[in-house]
C-alpha positions in Angstrom: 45.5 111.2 -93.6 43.4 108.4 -94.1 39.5 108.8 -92.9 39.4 106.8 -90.1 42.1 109.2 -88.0 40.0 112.2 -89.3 37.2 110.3 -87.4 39.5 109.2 -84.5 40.5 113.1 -84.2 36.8 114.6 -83.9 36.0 111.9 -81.4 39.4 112.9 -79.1 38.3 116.7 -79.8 35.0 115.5 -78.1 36.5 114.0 -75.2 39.0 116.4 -74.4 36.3 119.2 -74.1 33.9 116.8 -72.3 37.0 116.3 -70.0 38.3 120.0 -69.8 35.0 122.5 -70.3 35.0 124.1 -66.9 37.1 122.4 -65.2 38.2 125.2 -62.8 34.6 125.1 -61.5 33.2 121.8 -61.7 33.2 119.2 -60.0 31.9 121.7 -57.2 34.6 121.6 -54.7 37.5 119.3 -53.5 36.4 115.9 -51.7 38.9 115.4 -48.5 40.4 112.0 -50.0 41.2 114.4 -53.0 42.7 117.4 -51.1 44.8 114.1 -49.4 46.7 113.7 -52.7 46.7 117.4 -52.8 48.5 118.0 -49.3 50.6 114.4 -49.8 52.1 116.1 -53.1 52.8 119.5 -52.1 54.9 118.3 -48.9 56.4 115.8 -51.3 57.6 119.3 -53.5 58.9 120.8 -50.6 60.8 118.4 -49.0 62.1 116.3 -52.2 60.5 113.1 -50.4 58.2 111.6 -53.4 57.2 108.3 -51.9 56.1 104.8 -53.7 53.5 104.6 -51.0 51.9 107.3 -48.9 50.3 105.3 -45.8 48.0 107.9 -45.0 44.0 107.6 -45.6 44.3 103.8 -45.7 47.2 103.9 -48.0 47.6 104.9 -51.2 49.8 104.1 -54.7 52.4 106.9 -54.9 53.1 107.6 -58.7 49.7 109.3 -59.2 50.0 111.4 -56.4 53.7 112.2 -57.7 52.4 113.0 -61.0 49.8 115.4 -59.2 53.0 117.3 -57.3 54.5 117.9 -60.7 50.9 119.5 -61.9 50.7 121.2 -58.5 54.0 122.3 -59.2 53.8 123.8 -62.4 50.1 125.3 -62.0 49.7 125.8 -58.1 47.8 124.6 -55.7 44.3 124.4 -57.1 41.7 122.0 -57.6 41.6 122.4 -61.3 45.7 121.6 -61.6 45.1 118.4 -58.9 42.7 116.7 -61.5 44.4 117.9 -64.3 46.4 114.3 -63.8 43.1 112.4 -64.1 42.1 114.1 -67.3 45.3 113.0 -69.3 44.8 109.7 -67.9 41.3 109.6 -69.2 42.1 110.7 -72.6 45.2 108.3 -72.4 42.2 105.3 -71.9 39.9 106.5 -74.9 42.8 106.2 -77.2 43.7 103.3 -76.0 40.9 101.5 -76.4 41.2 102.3 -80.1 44.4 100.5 -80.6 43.2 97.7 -78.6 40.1 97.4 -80.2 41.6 97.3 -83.3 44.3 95.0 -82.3 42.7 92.3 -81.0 39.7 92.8 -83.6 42.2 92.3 -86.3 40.4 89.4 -87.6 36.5 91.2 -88.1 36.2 92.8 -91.4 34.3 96.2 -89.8 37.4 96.3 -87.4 37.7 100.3 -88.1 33.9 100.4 -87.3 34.1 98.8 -84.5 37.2 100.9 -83.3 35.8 104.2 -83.7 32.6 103.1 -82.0 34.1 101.6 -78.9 36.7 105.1 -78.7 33.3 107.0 -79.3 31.5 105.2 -76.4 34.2 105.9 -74.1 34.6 109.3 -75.0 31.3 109.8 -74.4 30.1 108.2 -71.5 29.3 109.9 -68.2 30.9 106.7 -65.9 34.2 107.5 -67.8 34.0 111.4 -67.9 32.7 111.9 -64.1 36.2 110.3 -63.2 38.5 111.7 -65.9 37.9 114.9 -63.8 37.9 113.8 -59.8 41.8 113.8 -58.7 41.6 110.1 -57.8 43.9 107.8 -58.8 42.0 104.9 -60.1 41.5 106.3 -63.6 45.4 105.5 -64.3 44.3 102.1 -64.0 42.2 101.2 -67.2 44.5 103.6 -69.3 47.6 101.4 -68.1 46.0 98.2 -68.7 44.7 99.1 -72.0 48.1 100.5 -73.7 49.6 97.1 -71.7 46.9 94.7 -73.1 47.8 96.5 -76.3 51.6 96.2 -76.6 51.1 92.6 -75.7 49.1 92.0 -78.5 51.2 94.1 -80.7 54.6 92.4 -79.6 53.3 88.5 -80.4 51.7 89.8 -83.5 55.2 91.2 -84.5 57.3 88.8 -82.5 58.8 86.9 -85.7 59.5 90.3 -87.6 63.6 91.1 -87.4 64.8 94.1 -85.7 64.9 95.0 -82.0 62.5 96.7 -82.1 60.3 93.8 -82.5 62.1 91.2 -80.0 62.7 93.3 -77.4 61.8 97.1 -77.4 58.0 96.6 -77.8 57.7 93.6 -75.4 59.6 95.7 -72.8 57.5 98.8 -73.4 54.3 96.9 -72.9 56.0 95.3 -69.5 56.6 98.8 -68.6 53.9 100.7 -69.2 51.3 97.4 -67.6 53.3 96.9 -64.6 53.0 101.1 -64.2 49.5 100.1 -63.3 50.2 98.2 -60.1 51.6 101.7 -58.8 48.1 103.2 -59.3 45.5 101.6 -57.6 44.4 98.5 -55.5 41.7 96.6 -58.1 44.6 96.7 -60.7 45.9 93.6 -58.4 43.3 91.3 -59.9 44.5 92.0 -63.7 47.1 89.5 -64.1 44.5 86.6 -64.5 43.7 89.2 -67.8 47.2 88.9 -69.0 47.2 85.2 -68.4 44.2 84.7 -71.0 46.5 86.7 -73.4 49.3 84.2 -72.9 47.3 81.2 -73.2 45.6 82.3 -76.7 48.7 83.6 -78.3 50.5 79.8 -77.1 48.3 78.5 -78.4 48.5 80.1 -81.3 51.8 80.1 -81.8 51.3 76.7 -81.0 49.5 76.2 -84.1 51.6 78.5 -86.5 55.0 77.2 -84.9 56.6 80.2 -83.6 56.3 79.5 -80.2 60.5 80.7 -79.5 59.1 84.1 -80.2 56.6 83.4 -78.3 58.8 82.6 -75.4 61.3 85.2 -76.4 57.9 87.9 -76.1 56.7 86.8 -72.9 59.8 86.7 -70.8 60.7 90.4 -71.8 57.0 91.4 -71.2 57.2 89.8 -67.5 60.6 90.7 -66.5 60.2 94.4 -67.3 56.3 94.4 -65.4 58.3 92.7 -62.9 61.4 95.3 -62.9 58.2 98.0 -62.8 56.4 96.5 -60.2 59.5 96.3 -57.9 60.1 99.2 -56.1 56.0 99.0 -54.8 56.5 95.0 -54.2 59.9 96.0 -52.0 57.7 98.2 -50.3 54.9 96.0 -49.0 57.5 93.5 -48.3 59.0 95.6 -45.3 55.5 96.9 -44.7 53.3 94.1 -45.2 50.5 95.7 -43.1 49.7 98.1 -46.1 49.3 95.8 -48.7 46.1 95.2 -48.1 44.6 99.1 -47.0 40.7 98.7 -46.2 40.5 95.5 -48.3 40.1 93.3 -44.9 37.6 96.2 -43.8 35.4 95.9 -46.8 35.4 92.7 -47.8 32.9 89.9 -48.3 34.2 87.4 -45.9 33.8 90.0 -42.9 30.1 89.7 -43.7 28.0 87.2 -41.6 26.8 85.0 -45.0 29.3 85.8 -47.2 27.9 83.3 -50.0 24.3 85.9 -49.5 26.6 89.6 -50.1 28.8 87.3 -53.0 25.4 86.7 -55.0 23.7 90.3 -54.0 27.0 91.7 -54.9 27.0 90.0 -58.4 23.3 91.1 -59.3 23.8 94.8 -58.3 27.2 94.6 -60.2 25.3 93.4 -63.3 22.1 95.5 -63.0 24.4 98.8 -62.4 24.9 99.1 -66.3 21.1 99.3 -67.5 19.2 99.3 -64.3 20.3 100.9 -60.9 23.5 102.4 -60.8 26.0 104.1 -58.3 24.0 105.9 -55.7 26.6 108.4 -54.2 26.8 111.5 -56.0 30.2 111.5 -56.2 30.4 108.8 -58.3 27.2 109.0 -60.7 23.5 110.5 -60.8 22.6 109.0 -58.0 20.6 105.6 -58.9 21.0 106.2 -62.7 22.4 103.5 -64.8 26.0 103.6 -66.0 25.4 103.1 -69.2 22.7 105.8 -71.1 20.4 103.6 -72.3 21.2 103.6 -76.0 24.1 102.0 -74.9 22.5 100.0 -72.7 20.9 98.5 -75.4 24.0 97.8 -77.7 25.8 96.2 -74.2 22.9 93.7 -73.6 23.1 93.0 -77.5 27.0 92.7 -77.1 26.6 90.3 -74.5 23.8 88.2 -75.7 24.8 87.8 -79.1 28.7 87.3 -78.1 27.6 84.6 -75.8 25.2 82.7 -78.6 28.5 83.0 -80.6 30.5 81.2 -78.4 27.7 78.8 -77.5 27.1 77.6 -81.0 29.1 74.7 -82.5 32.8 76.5 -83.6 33.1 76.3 -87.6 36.8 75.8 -89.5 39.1 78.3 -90.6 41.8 80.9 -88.2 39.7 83.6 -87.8 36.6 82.5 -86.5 39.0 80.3 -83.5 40.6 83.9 -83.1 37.0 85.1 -82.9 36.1 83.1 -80.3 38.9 83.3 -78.0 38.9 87.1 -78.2 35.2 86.9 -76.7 36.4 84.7 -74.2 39.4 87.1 -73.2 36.6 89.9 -72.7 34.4 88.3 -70.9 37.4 87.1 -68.6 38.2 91.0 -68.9 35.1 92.0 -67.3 34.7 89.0 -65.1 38.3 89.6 -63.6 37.6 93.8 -63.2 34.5 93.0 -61.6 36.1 90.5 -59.3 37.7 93.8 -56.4 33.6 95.2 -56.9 31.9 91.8 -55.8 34.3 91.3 -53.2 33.7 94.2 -51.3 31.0 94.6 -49.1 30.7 98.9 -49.2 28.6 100.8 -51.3 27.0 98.8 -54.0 26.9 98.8 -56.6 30.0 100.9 -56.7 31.1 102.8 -60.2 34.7 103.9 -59.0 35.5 100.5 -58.0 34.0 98.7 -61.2 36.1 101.1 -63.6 38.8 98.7 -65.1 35.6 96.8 -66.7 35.0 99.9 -68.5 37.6 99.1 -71.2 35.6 95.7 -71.8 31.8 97.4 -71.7 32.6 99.9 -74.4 34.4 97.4 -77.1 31.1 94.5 -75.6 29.1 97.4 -76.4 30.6 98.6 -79.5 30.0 95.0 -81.0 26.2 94.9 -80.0 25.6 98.4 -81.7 27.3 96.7 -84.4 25.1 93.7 -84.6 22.2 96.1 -84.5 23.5 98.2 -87.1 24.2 95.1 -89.5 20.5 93.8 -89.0 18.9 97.1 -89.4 21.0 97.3 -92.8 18.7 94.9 -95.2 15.4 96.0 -94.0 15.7 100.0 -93.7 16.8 102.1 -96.2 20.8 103.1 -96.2 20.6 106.6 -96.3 17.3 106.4 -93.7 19.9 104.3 -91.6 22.8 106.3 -91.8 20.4 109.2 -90.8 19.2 107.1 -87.6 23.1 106.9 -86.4 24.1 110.3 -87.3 21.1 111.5 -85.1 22.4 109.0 -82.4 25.8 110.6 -81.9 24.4 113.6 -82.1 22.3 112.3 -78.9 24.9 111.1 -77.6 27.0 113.7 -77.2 24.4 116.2 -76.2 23.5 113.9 -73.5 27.0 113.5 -72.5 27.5 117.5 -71.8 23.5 118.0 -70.6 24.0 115.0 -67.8 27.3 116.0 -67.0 27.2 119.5 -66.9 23.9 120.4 -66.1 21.9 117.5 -64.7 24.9 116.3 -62.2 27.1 119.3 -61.6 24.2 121.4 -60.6 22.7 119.3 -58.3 22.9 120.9 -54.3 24.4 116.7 -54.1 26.9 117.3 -55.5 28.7 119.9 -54.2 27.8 118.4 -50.7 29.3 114.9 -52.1 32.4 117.3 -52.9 32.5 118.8 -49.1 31.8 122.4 -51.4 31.3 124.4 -47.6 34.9 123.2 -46.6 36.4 125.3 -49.7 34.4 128.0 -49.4 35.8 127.7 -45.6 39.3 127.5 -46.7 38.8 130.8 -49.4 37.3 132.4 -46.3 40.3 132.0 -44.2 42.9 132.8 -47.3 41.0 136.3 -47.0 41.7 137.4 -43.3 45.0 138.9 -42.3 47.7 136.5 -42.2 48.3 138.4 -38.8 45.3 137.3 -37.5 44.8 134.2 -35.1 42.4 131.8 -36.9 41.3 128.8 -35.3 39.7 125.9 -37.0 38.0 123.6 -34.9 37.4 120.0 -36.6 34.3 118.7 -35.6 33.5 116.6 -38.5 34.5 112.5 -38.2 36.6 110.6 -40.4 40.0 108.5 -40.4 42.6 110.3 -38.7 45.5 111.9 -40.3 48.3 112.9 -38.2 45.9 113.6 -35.3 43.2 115.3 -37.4 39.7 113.8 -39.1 40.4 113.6 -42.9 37.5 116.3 -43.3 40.3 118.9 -42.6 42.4 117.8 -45.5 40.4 120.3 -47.8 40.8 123.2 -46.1 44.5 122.8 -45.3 44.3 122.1 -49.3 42.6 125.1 -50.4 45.0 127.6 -47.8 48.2 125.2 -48.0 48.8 124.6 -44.6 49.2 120.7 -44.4 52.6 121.4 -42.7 52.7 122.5 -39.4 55.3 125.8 -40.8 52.4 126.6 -43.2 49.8 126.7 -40.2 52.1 128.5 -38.3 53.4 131.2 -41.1 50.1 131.7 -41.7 48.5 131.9 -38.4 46.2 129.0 -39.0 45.4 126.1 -36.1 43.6 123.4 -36.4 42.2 121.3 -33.5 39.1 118.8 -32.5 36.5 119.8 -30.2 38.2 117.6 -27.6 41.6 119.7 -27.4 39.3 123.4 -28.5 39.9 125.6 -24.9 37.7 128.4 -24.3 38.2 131.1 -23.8 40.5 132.4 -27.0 41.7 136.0 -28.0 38.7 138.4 -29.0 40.9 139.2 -31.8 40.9 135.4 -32.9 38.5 133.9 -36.0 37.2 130.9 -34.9 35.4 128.4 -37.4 33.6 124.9 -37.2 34.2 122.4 -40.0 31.2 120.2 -39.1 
């Protein structure tokens, strides 16, 4: 095996315990719009009905939440087996970025460097960990666009190669597998403007080496199979046009009364959420903290910076630096396109969860600033001082990983309120009365409705499985508001406010 999968291995080996050390305990609970997925998936087991779209709680993509039933399935109904989803998707995206960074790096002579360090970043950042582990279905989005970005690349670069395999099988796969990602969440609507960039800079290219029939050949298969994936969902919001949207009219921009004034503030908090002042809700980061540890920080203000000079300064002759430059324009399209459903939006800035298909395009940025650093360090410091300096770095980095996950964040009394912790605690509580016994659960606690209940209640029907009105009534479990709650009840009766 050659070195650089013996380095790609120990960097998955990182991730994968980053993403499955105590996962049976941490995150700290079971947020309500998780426990939705949850209850969604569970009826979808029992009755055979898995949909394409589940309505509920603003709407929601159904293949995540059908991947989730199959987990629920096989491992119960715990929180741990609801996010287990999440964290394959997550590894899924760090080895993705891998084979997209070396694919569309082919041309830079530290390519493998380059690689590893973007599939190191990734692994190892807290933005990508924190959701690798919550049962919310946006992490299926980067993962999908990676592997789709990646097969793209990989078709056109093997497009005049004989075989099917070439003309047709890998084009179709990558259709597949990026049109997957429009059945996971809403932001992943924005990415064909990323795919367009692709197009134009391999026409181009092919252009230029005249093989544009493959090139053709390539993109219709690619499209036509996204297409053929996308279909069943598009079908959907054609009969249901109303869900298309979800909250997007809710949260958007325009709704504001100077949209121009929340477009600009938007775009400064977006920009200043990677080094300066990050996510605040708990759920989503250490509160206030940067996305990006500020190592990193560093090498992704370097990445931009000295990307930008690049493309700034007068082009030189020869294929690889053109291919050099038009790469850097595709990821700065990349992160301008994923950061177009964050800017948009008018809730919660700056807003991590939103923001995470840019992640793909911050790590690989960021992996060529710490390798710009790295090159000028090279001449003036010692090699083996040097190669000390890094070694200590991952060391850092990885430490910090686990001590800002696992100890800074998951301890934090935050956190398990951002995680509704109580309303688990109240659903164990009720799983240990008699099933005999009357137990009434008064919902006091606001939120969208859900089949005449505030989503609060999601978590505890969750955590004692009684989402369906048989469950409630097999196990003597009954959930009202305060408005319909009628005293007086049985003395024998358990009653409980989820506040």
């Amino acid at each position: 095996m050659q070195r650089r999968y013996w380095w790609l291995f120990l960097i998955l080996v990182v991730a994968a315990v980053l993403r499955f050390a105590n996962i049976d305990s941490i995150p700290p609970g079971l947020y309500p719009d998780e426990a939705m997925n949850g209850n969604n998936a569970l009826e979808a087991l029992r009755t055979g009905e898995f949909k394409i779209f589940y309505p509920e709680n603003n709407g929601r993509e159904g293949l995540f939440i059908n991947i989730q039933a199959l987990s629920l399935g096989t491992f119960g109904n715990t929180p741990w087996a609801l996010r287990l989803p999440s964290i394959i998707f997550g590894l899924l995206g760090v080895l993705g970025i891998y084979f997209l960074t070396r694919e569309i790096l082919s041309y830079h002579h530290q390519k493998e460097e380059l690689s590893l360090l973007a599939t190191f970043l990734s692994a190892t950042s807290f933005w990508y960990i924190n959701f690798s582990r919550i049962g919310f279905r946006a992490i299926m989005a980067p993962a999908a666009l990676v592997w789709g970005v990646y097969l793209l690349f990989l078709s056109f670069r093997r497009a005049r190669l004989p075989g099917l395999l070439n003309k047709l099988l890998l084009p179709a796969v990558g259709g597949v597998v990026y049109g997957l990602g429009f059945h996971s969440y809403i932001a992943y609507r924005a990415t064909p403007a990323i795919i367009l960039a692709v197009l134009i800079f391999h026409w181009l290219k092919a252009r230029k080496e005249r093989w544009l029939k493959e090139f053709y050949g390539a993109t219709v298969v690619f499209i036509v199979f996204s297409l053929l994936t996308f279909l069943p969902l598009g079908l959907y919001f054609a009969e249901n046009p109303q869900d298309f949207f979800g909250r997007t009219a809710q949260i958007s921009i325009l709704s504001s009364e100077s949209p121009i004034a929340s477009l600009t503030s938007n775009i400064i908090k977006t920009a200043g959420m990677f080094n300066f002042v990050g996510d605040w809700n708990w759920r989503h980061n250490i509160a206030g903290r940067p996305l990006l540890f500020w190592p990193v920080g560093i090498m992704f203000l370097v990445g931009i910076i000295s990307e930008l000079l690049t493309l700034l300064r007068k082009p030189r002759g020869g294929q690889s630096n053109g291919d050099s430059r038009a790469i850097l324009v595709l990821l700065f399209v990349w992160l301008a396109t994923a950061a177009l459903p964050v800017v948009a939006s008018s809730e919660g800035l700056p807003h991590a969860l939103r923001a995470i298909l840019m992640a793909p395009a911050v790590f690989i940025i960021s992996a060529l600033g710490g390798l710009s650093i790295f090159n000028y360090l090279k001449p003036r410091i010692k090699i083996e001082h040097l190669r000390l300096g890094v070694s200590v770095l991952i060391v850092i980095l990885v430490v910090e990983a686990y001590t800002s996950y696992f100890l800074t964040w998951a301890k934090n009394p935050h956190t398990a309120d951002a995680f509704s912790r109580d309303y688990v605690l109240l659903g164990e509580k009720l799983n240990s009365l008699p099933q005999d016994q009357l137990k009434i659960v008064v919902v006091t606690a606001s939120g969208v409705e859900v089949r005449g209940l505030p989503m609060p209640a999601q978590t505890v029907m969750f955590i004692t499985d009684t989402f369906g009105a048989e469950q409630r009534q097999a196990k003597n479990i009954h959930y009202v508001t305060s408005d319909q709650f009628d005293d007086p009840v049985p003395e024998s009766a358990a009653v409980f406010y989820l506040r």
